[in-house]
C-alpha positions as CSV (number, residue, x, y, z in Angstrom):
1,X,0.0,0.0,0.0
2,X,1.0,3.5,-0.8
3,X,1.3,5.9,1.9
4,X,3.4,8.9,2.8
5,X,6.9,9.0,4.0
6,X,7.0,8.4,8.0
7,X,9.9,9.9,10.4
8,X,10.1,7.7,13.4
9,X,13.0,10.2,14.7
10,X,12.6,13.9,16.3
11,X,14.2,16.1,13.6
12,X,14.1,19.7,13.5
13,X,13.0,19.2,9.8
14,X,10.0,17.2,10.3
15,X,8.1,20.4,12.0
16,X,7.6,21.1,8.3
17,X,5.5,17.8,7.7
18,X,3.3,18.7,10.8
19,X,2.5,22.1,9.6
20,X,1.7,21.0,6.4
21,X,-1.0,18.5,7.9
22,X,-1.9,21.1,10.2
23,X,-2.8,22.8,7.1
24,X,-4.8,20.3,5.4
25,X,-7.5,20.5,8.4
26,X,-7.5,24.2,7.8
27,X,-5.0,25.1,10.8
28,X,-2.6,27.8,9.9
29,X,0.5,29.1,11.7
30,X,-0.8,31.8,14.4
31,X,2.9,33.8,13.5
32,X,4.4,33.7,10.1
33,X,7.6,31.7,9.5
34,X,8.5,34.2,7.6
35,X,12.1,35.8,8.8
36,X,12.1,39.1,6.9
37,X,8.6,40.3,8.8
38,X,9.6,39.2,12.6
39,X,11.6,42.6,13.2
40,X,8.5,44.9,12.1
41,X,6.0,41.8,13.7
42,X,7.4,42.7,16.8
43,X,7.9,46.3,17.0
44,X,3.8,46.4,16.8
45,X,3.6,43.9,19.6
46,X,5.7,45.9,22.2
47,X,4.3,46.4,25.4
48,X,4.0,49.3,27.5
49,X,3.0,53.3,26.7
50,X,6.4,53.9,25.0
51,X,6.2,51.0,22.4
52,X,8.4,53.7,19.8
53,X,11.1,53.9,22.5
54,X,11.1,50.2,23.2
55,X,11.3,49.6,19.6
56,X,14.0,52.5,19.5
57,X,16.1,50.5,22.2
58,X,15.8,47.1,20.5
59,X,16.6,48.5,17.0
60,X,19.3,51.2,18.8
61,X,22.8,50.6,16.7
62,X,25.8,53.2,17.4
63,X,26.1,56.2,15.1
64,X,24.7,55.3,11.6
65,X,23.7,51.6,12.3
66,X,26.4,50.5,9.8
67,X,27.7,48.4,11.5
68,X,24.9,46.5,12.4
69,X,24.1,46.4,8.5
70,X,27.3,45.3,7.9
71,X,27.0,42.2,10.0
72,X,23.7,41.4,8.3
73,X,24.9,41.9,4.9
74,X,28.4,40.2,5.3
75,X,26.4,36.9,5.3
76,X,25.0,37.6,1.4
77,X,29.1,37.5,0.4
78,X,29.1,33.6,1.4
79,X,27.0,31.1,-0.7
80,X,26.4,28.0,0.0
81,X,27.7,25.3,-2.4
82,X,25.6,22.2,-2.4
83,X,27.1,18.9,-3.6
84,X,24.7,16.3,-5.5
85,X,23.6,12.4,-5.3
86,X,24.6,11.9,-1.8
87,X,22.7,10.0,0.0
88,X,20.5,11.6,2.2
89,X,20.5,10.9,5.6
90,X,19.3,12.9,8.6
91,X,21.9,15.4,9.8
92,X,23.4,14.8,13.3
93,X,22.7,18.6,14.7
94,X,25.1,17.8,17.8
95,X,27.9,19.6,18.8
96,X,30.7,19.7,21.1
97,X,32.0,23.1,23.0
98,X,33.6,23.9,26.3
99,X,33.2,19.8,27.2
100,X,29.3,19.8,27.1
101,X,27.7,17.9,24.1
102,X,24.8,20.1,22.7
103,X,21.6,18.7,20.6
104,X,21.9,22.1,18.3
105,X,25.0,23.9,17.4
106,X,23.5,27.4,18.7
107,X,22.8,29.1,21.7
108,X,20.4,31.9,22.8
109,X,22.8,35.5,23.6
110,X,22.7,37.1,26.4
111,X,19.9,40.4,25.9
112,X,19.2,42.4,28.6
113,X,15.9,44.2,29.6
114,X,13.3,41.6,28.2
115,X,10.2,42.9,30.2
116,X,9.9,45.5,27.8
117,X,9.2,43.3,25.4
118,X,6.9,40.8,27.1
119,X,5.9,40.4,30.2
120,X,7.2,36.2,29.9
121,X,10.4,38.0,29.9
122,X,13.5,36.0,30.7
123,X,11.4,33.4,32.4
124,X,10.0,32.3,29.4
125,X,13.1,32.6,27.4
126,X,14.5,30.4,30.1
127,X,12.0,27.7,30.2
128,X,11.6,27.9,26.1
129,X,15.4,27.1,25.8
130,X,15.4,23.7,28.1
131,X,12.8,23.1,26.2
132,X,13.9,23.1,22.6
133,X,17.7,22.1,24.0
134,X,19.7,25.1,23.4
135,X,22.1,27.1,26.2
136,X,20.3,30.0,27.5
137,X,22.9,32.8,28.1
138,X,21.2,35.1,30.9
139,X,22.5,38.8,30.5
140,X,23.8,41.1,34.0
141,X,21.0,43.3,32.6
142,X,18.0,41.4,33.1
143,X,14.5,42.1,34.5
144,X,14.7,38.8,36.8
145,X,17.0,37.9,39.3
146,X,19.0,35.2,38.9
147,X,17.5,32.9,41.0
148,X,14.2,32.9,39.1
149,X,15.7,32.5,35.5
150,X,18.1,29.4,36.9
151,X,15.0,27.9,38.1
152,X,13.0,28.7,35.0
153,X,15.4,27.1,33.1
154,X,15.2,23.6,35.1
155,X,17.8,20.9,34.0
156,X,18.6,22.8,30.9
157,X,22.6,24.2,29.8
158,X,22.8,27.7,31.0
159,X,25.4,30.4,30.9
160,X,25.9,33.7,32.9
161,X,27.0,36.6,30.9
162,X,28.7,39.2,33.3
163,X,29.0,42.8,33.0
164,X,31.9,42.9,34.9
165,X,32.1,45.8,37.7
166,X,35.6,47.1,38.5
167,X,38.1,46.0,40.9
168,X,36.8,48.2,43.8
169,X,33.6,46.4,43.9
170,X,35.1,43.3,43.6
171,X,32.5,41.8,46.3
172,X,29.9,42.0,44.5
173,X,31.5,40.2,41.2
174,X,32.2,37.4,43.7
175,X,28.6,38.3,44.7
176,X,27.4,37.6,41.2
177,X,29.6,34.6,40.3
178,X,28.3,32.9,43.7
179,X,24.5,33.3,42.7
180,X,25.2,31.9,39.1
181,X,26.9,29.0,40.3
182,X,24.6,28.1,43.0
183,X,21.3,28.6,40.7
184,X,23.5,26.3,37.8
185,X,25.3,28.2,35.5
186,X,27.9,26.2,34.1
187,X,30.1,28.8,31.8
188,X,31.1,32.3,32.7
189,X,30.4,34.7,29.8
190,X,32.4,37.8,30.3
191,X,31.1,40.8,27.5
192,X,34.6,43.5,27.0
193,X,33.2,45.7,25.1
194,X,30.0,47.0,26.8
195,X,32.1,48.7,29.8
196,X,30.3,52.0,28.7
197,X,27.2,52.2,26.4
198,X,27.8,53.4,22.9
199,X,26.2,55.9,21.3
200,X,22.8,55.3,19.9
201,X,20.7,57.8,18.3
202,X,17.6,56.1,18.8
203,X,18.1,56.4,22.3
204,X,19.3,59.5,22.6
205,X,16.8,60.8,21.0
206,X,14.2,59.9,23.3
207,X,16.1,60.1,26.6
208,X,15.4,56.2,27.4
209,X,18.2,54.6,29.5
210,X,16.1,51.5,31.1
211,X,18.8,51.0,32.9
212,X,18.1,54.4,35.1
213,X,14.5,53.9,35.7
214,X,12.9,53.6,38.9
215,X,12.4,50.3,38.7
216,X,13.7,46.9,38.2
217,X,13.7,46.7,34.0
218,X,17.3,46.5,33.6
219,X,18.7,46.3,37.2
220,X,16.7,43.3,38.8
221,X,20.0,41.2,39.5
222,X,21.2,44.4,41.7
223,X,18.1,45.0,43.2
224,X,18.3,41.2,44.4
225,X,22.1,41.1,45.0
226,X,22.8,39.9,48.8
227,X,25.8,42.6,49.0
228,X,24.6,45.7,46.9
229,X,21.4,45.3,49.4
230,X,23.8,45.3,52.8
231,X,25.9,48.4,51.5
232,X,22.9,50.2,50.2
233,X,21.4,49.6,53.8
234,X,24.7,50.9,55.3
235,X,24.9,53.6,53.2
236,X,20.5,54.7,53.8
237,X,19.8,54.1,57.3
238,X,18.9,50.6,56.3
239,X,16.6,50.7,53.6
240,X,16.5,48.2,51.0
241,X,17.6,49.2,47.1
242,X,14.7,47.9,45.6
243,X,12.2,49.9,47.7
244,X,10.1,51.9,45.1
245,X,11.1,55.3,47.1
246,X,14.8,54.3,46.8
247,X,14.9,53.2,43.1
248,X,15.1,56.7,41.6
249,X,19.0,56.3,43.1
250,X,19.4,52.9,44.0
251,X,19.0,52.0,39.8
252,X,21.6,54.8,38.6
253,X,23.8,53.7,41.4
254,X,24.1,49.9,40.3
255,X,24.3,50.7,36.6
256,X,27.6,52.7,37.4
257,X,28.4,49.6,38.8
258,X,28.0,47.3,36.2
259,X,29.0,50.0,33.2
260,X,31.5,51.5,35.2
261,X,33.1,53.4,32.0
262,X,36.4,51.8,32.2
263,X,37.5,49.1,31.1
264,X,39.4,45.8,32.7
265,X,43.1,45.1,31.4
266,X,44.3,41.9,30.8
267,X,45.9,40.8,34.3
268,X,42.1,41.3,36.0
269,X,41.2,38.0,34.3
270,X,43.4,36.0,37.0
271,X,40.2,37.3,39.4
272,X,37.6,35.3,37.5
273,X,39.8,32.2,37.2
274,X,40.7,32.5,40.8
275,X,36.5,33.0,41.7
276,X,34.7,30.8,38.8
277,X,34.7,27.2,39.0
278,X,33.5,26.4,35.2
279,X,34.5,27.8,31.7
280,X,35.1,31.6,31.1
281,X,34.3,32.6,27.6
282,X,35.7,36.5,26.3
283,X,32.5,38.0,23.9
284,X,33.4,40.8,22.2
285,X,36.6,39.5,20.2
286,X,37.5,40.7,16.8
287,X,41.3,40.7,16.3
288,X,43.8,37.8,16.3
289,X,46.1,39.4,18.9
290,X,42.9,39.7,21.4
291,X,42.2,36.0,20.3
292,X,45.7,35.1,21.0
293,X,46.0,37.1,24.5
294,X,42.8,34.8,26.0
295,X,45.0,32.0,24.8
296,X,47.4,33.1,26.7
297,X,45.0,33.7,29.6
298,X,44.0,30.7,30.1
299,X,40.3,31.0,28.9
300,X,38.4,28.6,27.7
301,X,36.7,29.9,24.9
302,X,36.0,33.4,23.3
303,X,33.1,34.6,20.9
304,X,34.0,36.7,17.8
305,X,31.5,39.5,17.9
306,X,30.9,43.1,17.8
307,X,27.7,43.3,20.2
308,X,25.8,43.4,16.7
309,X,26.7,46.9,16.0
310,X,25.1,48.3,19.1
311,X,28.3,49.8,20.4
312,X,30.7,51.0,17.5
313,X,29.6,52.4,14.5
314,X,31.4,51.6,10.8
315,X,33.3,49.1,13.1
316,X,34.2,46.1,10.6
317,X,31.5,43.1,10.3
318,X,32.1,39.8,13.0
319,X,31.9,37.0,10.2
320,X,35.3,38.7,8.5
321,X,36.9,38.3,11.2
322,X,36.3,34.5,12.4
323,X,38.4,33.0,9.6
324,X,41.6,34.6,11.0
325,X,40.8,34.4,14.5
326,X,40.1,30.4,13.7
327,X,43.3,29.9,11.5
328,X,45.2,31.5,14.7
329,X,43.8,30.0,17.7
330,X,41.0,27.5,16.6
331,X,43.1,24.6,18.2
332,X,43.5,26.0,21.4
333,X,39.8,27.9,22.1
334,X,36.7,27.2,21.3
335,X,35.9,29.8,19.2
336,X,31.9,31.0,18.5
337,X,29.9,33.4,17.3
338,X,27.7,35.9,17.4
339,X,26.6,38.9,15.2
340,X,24.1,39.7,12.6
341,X,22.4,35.7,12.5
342,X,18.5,35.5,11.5
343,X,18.2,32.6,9.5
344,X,19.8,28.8,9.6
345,X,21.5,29.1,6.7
346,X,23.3,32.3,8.5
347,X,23.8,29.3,11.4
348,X,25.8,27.2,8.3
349,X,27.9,29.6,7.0
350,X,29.0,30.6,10.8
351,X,29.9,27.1,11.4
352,X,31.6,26.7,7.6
353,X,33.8,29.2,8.4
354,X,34.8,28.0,11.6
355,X,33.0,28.5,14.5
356,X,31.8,26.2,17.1
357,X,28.7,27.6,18.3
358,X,26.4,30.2,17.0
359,X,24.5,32.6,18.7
360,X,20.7,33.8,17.9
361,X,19.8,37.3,19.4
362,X,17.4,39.3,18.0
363,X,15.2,37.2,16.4
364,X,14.3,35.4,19.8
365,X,13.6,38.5,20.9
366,X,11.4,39.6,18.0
367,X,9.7,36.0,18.9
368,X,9.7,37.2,22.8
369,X,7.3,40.7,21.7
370,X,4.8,39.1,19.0
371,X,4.1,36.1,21.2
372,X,5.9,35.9,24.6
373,X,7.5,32.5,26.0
374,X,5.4,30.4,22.8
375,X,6.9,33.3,20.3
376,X,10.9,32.5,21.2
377,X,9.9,28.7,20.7
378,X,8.6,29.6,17.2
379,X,11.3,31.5,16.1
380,X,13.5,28.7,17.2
381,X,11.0,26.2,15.5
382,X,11.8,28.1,12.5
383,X,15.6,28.7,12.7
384,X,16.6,24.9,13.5
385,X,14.6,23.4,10.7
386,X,15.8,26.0,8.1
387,X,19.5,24.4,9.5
388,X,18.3,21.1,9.2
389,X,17.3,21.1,5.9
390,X,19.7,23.0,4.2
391,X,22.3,21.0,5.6
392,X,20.5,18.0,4.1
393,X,20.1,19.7,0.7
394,X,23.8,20.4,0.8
395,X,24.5,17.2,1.0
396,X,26.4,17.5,4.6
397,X,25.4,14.7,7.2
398,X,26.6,16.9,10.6
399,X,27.6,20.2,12.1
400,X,31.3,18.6,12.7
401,X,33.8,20.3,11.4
402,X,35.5,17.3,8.9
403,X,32.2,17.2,7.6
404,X,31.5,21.3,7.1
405,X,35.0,20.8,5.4
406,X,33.1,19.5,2.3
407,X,30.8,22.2,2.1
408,X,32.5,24.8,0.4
409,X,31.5,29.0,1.0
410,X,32.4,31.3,-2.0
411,X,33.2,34.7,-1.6
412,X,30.6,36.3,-3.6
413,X,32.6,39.9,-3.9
């Protein structure tokens, strides 16, 4: 008897059977797979009474967004080269980085502030992300504590990303680093290059620092931070940061501590090895000498991006500068990355070129404001099964990289 093709085994792919049958009874997606309409999808969605200036803040490059355009358009200089008659088989999506095997080769980056996009915020992007398998990164900026998100998150890989304070308030980094590990963290994601926030127009424009409001948007870890509460209490005849009456200068005071507008050198790294029991990645990595210097630091892992254009404008695109950083240290790091991805084949040609792991940002976001905690699990839905297939239609049977060998990128122009 004739009959359709069955697939016994859970494959990102197959999502595109379902919805296809799903649409035989008349039931159509409730948000468009679509990748080019997510960005405007979601700036409709925003919550609040300032939706403009949230959208402003999500879409806020430095200077003239070029560099943010760059990263996006860098990715339409590689093609994919696809070979023929191989025999198809289902692509093994696994990976290995930092000593953790992974079902998928990407992971969610750390985004602050995700309450003013839903009210799910990073609770749902926590749970959404054990639940599809994928690291969730959890940013210094967040609307939750810690606590909450590592619960949210349940048995699933998570990473903390630190905005690291200076050496004066070194308790409260240890502070930090304690309440990751004991709410399971595993790695320790240190960002270099947001020390001081670039300058956006968008913001600017509408005076809209989240991080200075009187209340918990951006500054939720502080507010619930053990030591920032006992010296605030010292310091206010023992009232507690995150009273409403004291957040007009309790949330200005912790964001000077966590964007202290300085940076760290080099030799401050011995701190973190000396406090972190795990994997410390470097984010914010463009050069080979920087990659070579966190060889030579002992860290584990770095991730070759540029905070997607949100800090330096006309700065030069990430995905030009993985090749050389992966020729010069690829053997000694685990290099990923993280700038400018939407789309799985963007996921391909990050791995083709080198990297180990591949960060999605905004588009789980865009998935966070048009349909909270069951949005992100759409765009992901999307995302994985557009890397699934196009790595079967390439003729490429894993994400390894003697396999990726065989599938050549050209350099378009």
């Amino acid at each position: 008897m004739l009959t359709h093709r069955q697939h016994p085994d859970p494959q990102p792919a197959h999502l595109q059977l379902s919805i296809y049958e799903a649409g035989l009874k008349g039931d159509k997606p409730s948000i468009t797979y679509d990748f080019n309409t997510w960005e405007a999808l979601a700036y409709q969605k925003l919550p609040g009474t300032s939706p403009d200036v949230h959208a402003g803040y999500v879409h806020g490059s430095a200077g003239t967004g070029s560099t943010n355009q760059a990263n996006k358009d860098v990715f339409k200089r590689w093609g994919i080269i696809p070979s023929r008659l191989i025999p198809t088989i289902m692509p093994d999506l696994t990976t290995t980085v930092l000593g953790r095997k992974l079902p998928y080769p990407i992971a969610l980056a750390p985004i602050g502030v995700h309450s003013i996009f839903h009210p799910d915020k990073e609770v749902g992007v926590a749970k959404d992300a054990e639940e599809v398998g994928v690291p969730y990164t959890m940013s210094t900026a967040s609307s939750t504590s810690i606590e909450e998100a590592g619960a949210a998150n349940g048995s699933g890989e998570r990473w903390y990303q630190l905005y690291w304070p200076q050496n004066e308030h070194n308790n409260i980094t240890l502070s930090l680093l304690k309440r990751a590990k004991a709410s399971g963290f595993s790695v320790l994601v240190v960002t270099l290059n947001t020390y001081i926030l670039g300058w956006r127009p968008s913001d600017l424009d509408s005076g809209y620092n989240p991080f200075l409001l009187p209340d918990t948007t951006g500054v939720a870890i502080g507010m619930s931070d053990p030591v920032f509460h006992a010296q605030w209490a010292a310091e206010h005849g023992g009232k507690e940061p995150g009273e409403a009456s004291e957040l007009k200068e309790s949330s200005p005071c912790w964001d000077h501590i966590i964007f202290p507008g300085v940076s760290h050198s080099w030799e401050d790294l011995k701190f973190l090895k000396e406090n972190w029991d795990g994997p410390i990645v470097l984010k914010g990595i463009q050069t080979v000498r920087d990659a070579k210097k966190a060889g030579e630091a002992n860290m584990d892992g770095i991730i070759v991006s540029n905070y997607g254009g949100r800090q330096i404008d006309g700065c030069v695109a990430s995905l030009d500068c993985l090749p050389p950083i992966i020729e010069a240290v690829g053997d000694k790091l685990d290099v990923m990355y993280n700038s400018g991805v939407r789309t799985g084949s963007d996921v391909i040609k990050a791995l083709a070129l080198g990297a180990k792991l591949v960060f999605i940002g905004p588009p789980y976001i865009y998935g966070l404001a048009i349909g909270g905690q069951e949005g992100v699990k759409h765009v992901l839905g999307a995302i994985l099964p557009d890397l699934d297939l196009t790595l079967q239609m390439s003729g490429i049977p894993s994400v390894k990289s003697h396999d990726l060998e065989k599938l050549r990128t050209l350099r378009l122009n």
